[in-house]
TORVEX-669417 format. One line per 2 residues: their letters; for each residue x, y, z of C-alpha. Coordinates in nm, 4 decimals, decimal comma, padded with zeros to 6 digits. Example, Ala and Ser with C-alpha at 12.3 -4.5 7.8 and 13.67 -1.06 7.14 Angstrom:
as) 01,2300 -00,4500 00,7800  01,3670 -00,1060 00,7140
//
This chain:
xx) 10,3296 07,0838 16,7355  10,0506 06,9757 16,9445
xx) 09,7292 07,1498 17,0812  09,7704 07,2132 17,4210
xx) 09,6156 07,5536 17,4453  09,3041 07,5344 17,5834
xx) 08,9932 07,8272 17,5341  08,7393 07,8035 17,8138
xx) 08,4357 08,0431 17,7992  08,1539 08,0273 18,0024
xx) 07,7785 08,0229 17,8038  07,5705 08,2853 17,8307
xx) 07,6931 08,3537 18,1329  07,5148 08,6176 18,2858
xx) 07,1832 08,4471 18,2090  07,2948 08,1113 18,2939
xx) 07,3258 08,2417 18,6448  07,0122 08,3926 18,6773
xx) 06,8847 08,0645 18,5900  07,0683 07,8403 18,8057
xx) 06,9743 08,1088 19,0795  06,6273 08,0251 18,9878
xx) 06,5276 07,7318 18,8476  06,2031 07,8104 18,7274
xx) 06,3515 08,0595 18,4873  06,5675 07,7377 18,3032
xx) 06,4642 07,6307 17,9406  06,2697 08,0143 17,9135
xx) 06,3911 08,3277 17,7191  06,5586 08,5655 17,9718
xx) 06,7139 08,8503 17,9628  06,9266 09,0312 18,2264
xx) 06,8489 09,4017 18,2299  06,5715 09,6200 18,1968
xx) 06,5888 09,9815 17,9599  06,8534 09,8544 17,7667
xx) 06,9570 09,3939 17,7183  07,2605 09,3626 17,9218
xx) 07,2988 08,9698 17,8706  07,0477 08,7280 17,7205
xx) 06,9413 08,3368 17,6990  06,9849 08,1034 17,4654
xx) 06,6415 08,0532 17,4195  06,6069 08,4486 17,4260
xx) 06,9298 08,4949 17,1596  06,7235 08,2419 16,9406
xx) 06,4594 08,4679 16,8613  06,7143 08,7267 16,7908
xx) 06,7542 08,9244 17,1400  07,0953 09,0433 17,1751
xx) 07,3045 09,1710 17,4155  07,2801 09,6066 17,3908
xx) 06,9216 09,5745 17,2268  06,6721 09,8425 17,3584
xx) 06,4127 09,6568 17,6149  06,1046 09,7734 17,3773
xx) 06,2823 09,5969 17,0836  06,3722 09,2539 17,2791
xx) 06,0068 09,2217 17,3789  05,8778 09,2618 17,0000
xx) 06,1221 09,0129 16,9471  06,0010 08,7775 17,1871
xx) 05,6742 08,8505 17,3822  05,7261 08,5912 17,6107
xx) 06,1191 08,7601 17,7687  06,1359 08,7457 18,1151
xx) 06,3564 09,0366 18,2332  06,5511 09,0209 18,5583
xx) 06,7702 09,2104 18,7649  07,2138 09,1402 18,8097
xx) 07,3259 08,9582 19,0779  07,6684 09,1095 19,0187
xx) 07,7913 08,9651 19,3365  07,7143 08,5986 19,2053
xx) 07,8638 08,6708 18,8687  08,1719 08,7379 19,0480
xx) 08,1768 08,4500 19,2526  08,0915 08,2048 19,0176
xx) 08,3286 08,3770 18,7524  08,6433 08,3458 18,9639
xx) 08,5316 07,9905 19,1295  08,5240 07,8252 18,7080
xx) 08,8502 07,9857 18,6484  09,0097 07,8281 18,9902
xx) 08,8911 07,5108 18,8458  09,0873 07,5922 18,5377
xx) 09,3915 07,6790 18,7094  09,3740 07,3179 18,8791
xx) 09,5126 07,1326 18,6052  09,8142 07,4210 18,4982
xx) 09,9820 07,7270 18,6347  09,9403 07,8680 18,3068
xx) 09,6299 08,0832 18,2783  09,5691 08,3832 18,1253
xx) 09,2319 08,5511 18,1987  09,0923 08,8167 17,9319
xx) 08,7436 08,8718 18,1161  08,4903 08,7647 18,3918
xx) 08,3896 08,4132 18,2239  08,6087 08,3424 17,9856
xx) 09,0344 08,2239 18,0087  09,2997 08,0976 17,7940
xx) 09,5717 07,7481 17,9628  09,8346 07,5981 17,7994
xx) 09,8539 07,2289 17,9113  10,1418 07,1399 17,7678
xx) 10,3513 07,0769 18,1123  10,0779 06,9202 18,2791
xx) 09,9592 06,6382 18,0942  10,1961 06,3284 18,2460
xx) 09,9959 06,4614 18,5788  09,6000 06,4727 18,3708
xx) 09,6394 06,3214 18,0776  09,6222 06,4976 17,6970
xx) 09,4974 06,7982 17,6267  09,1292 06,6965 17,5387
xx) 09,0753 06,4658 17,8155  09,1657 06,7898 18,0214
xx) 08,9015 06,9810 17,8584  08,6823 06,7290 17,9724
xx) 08,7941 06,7330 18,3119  08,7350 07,0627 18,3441
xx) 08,3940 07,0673 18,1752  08,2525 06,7757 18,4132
xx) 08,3861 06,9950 18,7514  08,2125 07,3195 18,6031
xx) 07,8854 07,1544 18,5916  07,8763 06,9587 18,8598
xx) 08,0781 07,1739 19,0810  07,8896 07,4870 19,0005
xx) 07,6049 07,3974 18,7790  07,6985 07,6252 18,4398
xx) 07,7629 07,5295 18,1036  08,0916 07,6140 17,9734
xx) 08,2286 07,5296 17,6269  08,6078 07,4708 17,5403
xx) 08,8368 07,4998 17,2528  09,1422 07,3476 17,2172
xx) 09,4290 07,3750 16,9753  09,7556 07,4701 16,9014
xx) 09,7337 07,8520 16,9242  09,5375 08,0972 17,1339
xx) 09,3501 08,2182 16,8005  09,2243 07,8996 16,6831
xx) 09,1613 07,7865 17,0322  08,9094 08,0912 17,0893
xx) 08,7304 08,0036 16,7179  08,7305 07,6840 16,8438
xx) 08,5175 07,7233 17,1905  08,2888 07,9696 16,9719
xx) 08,2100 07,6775 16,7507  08,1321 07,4542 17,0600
xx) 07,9048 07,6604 17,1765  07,6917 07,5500 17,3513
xx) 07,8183 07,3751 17,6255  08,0616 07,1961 17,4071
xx) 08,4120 07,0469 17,3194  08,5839 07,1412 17,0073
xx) 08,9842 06,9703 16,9615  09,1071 07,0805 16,6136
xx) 09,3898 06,9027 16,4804  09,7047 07,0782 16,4276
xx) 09,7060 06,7905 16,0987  09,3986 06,9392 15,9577
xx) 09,3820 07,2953 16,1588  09,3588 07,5223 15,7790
xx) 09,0147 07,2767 15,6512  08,9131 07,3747 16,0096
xx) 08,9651 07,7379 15,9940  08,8837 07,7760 15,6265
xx) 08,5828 07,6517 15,6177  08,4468 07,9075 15,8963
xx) 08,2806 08,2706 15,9188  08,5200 08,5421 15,8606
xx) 08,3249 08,7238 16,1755  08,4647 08,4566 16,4330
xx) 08,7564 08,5781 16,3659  08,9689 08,7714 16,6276
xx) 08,9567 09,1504 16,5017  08,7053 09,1510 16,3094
xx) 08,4088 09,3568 16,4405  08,0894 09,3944 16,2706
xx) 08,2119 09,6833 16,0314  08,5326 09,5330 15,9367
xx) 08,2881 09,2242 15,8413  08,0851 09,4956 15,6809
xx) 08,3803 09,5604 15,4473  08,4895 09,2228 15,4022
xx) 08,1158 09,1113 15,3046  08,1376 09,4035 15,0214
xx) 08,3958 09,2730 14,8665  08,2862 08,9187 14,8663
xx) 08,4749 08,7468 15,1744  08,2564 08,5628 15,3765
xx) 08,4673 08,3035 15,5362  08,8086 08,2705 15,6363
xx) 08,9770 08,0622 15,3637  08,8594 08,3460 15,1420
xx) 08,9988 08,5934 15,3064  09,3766 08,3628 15,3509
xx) 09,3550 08,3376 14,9631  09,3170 08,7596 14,9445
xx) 09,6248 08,9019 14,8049  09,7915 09,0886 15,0860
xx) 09,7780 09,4739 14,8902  09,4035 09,4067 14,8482
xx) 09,3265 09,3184 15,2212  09,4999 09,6095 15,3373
xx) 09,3449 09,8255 15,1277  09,0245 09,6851 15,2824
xx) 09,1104 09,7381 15,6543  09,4239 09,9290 15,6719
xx) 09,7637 09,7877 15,6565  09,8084 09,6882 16,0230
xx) 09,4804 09,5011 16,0280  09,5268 09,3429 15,6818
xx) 09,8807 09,2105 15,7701  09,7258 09,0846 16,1317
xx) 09,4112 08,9151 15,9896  09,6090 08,7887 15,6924
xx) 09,8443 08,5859 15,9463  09,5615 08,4817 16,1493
xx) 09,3861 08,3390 15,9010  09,7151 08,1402 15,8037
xx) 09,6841 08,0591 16,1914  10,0075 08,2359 16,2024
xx) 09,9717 08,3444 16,5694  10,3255 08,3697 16,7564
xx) 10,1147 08,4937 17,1007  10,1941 08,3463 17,4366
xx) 09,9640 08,2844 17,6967  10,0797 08,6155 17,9485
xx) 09,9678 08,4996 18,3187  10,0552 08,8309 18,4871
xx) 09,9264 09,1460 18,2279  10,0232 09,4896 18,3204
xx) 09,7900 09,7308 18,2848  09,8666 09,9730 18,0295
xx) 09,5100 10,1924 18,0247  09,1949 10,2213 18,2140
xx) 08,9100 10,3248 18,0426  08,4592 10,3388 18,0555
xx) 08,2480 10,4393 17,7709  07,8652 10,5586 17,7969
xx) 07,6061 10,4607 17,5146  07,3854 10,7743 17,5231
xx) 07,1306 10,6502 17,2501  07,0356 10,9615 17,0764
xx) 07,1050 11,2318 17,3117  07,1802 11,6626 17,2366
xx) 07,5618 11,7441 17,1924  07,4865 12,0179 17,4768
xx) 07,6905 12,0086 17,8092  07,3980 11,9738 18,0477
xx) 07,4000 11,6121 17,8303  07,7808 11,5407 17,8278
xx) 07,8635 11,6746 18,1538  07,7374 11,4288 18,3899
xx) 07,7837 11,1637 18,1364  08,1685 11,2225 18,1772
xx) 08,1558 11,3236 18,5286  08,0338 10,9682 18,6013
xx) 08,3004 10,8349 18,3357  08,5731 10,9774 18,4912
xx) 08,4462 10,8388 18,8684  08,4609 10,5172 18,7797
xx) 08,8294 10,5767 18,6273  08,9713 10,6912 18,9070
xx) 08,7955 10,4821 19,1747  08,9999 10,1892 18,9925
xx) 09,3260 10,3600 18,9134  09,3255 10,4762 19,3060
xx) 09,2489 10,1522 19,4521  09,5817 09,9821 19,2892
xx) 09,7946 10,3103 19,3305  09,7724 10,4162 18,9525
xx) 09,7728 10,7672 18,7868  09,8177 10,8002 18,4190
xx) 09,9368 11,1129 18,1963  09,7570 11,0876 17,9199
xx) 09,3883 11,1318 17,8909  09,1803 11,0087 17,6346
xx) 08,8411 11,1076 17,4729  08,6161 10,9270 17,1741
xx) 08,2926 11,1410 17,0792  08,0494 10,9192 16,8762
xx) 07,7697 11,0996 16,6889  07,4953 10,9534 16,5454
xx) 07,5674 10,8848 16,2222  07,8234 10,6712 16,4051
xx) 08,1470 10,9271 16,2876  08,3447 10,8678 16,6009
xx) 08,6462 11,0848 16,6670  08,9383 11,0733 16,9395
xx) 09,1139 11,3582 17,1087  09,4225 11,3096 17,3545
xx) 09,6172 11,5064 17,6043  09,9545 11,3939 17,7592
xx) 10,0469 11,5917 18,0686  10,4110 11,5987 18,2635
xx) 10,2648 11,4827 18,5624  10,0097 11,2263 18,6612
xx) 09,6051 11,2344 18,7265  09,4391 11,0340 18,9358
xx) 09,1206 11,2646 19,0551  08,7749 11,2874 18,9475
xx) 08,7648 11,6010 18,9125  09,0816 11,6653 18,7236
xx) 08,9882 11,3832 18,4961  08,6190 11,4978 18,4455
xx) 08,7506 11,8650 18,3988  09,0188 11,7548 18,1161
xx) 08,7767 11,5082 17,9205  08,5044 11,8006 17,9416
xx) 08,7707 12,0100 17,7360  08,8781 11,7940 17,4864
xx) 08,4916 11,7238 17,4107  08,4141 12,0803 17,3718
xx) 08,7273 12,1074 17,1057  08,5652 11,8067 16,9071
xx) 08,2183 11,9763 16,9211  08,4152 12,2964 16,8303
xx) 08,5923 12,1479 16,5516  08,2117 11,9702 16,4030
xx) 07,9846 12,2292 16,4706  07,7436 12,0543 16,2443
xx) 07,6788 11,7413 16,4380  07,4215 11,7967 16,6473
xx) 07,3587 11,4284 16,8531  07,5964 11,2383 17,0760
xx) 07,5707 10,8443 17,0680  07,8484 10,7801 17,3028
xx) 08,0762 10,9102 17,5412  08,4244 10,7263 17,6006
xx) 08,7229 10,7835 17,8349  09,0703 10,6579 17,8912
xx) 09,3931 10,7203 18,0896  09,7119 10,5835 17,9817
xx) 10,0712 10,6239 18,0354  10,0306 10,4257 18,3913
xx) 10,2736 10,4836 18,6614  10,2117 10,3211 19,0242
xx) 10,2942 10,5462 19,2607  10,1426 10,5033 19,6360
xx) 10,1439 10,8388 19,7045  09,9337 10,9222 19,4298
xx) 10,0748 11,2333 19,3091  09,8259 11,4961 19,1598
xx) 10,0261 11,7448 18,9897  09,7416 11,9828 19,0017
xx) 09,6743 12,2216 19,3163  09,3418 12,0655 19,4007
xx) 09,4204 11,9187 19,7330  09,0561 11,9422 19,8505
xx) 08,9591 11,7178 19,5542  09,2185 11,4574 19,6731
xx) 09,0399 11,4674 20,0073  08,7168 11,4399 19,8680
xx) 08,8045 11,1567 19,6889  08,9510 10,9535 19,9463
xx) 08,6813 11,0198 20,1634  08,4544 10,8966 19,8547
xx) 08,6201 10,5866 19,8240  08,6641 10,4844 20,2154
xx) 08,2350 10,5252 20,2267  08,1885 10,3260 19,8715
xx) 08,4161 10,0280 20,0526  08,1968 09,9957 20,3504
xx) 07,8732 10,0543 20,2163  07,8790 10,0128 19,8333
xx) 07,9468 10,1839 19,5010  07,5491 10,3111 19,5568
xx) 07,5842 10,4919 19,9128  07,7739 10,8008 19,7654
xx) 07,8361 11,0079 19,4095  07,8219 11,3326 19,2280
xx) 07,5380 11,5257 19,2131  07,5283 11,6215 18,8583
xx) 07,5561 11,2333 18,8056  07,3005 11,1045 19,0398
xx) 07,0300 11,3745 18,9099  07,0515 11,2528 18,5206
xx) 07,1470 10,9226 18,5603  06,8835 10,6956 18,3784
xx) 07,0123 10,3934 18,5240  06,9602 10,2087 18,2100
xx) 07,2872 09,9650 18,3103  07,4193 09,8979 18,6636
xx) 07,7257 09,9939 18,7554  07,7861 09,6374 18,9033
xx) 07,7430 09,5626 18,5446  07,9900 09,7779 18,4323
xx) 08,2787 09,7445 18,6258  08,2308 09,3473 18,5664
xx) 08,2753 09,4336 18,1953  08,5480 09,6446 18,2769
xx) 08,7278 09,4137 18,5415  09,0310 09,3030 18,3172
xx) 09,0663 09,6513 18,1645  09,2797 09,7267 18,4664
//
């Protein structure tokens, strides 16, 4: 088989705006943000600034960060404009976030030529169309392909060939790998796997005694670069969800409240603007020894309201803090609603028909003036600010 799937991520994206919006800032450590790293530099990453890190911590890190503010509406623009360049050369696109999209060539190259001279294509138009870096990976499945554009970061072109894919993959980190997060790595690190030819030579019992059987038997294949996935251009939503990092904040309910409160706002401003209610609610309560734990509820009929939502996730919180009366300090606050159903009438279930009023009202001010000119109270009085939420709906943008 050949490599025709392509893996086009943007660098640094965030930052590589804010310097292209202002040149002076180029070749310097930035970081976008403030309170808390939402996106950082090259330059910045090298002296070990990441992305989440508390602003005190990024400075001792690097006296010399520059910190600036989003320009959410660029990152948007700029996002969709690299993608439409993608989506030049095939039909077949599949993106997974603001800056980053999978395209399977494999029809289009009597029109552009192979696969890698695509890549190149398409590299050449994002800089000099737009003026960003972007790296590529290209191979024969969508795994490899995304290992692939890690390892040409940055600003690069990786082709791996299908002949000699496993030396490729072998030889590499077991953390590029999709699925594994930085405690699964943990794991994997204990028991002496460190890169991914290790972990293919595992025997299968041992793996998924590691990381559970469903993870074992999905990280096993992929690291066989067994990975039957098809690019999907149209994805149907199947959840839409927020979280809140709190940091190190009371399990009390004049903490949580608002927290979910503002959770559950931005839920349902997305669900309502594509005609979406879900029936089952979601919660995950993560305390600060990092024990995180998940409570559901599935009702009959639909929600779609903030204040249904905010009222149902406030329950389920108060069973987990019922249920673990010892654990005193929230870390994070997550919500989800799943079970989709479209429905353009937007059917409550509930009899709160001033809260549907409210809400529409809510929405119709937020789309002429901005997300800013209206909210909830409770929110708006403890809201630290600490990360837009321009910021957050772009991370959340192909969540629904």
């Amino acid at each position: 088989m050949e490599a025709t799937i392509l893996h086009a991520d943007l660098d640094a994206f965030y930052a590589s705006v804010e310097q292209l919006l202002a040149p002076a800032l180029r070749g310097k450590p930035i970081a976008v943000g403030g309170g808390v790293v939402l996106a950082a530099s090259y330059e910045a990453k090298a002296l070990g600034v990441q992305s989440g890190m508390s602003g005190r911590r990024a400075r001792e890190l690097c006296p010399k960060l520059i910190f600036v503010s989003g320009h959410f509406n660029e990152y948007q623009r700029l996002g969709d404009a690299a993608i439409g360049i993608v989506s030049d050369y095939t039909p077949l696109v599949e993106r997974i976030s603001i800056d980053e999209a999978f395209a399977d060539v494999a029809g289009c190259t009597h029109l552009f030529g192979p696969p890698d001279e695509i890549a190149r294509t398409i590299r050449q138009r994002v800089r000099r169309e737009l003026g960003l870096p972007i790296s590529v990976g290209v191979a024969r499945t969508k795994h490899l392909a995304k290992i692939a554009s890690q390892v040409a970061k940055p600003d690069g072109l990786v082709v791996v060939d299908p002949i000699s894919e496993l030396d490729f993959l072998h030889d590499l980190p077991v953390g590029l790998m999709w699925g594994v997060g930085p405690v699964t790595q943990e794991r994997l690190a204990a028991a002496g796997i460190h890169t991914i030819g290790q972990l293919a030579r595992m025997p299968g019992r041992s793996l998924e005694g590691l990381v559970g059987c469903a993870a074992g038997q999905k990280l096993g294949a992929l690291s066989w670069n067994r990975d039957p996935r098809e690019l999907q251009t149209q994805r149907r939503a199947r959840s839409a969800g927020a979280q809140s990092a709190l940091g190190s904040k009371p399990a009390q309910e004049c903490i949580y409240r608002p927290a979910l409160r503002h959770l559950a706002d931005r839920i349902t401003t997305r669900l309502r603007a594509r005609s979406l209610s879900g029936r089952t609610v979601t919660v995950r309560v993560r305390f600060a020894n990092l024990r995180a734990v998940t409570r559901s509820i599935t009702f009959n009929t639909p929600v779609a309201t903030t204040t249904v939502l905010a009222e149902v996730a406030e329950r389920l919180v108060r069973a987990v803090l019922a249920q673990y009366p010892r654990e005193r300090t929230i870390s994070l606050l997550a919500i989800s609603v799943s079970h989709l159903i479209r429905d353009e009438r937007i059917q409550l279930g509930l009899p709160l028909g001033s809260s549907r009023v409210a809400d529409r009202a809510v929405d119709t001010i937020r789309a002429r003036f901005g997300t800013e000119a209206i909210g909830y109270g409770s929110v708006l009085l403890n809201s630290s600010h600490s990360v837009p939420d321009e910021f957050r709906e772009l991370a959340e943008r192909e969540l629904l």
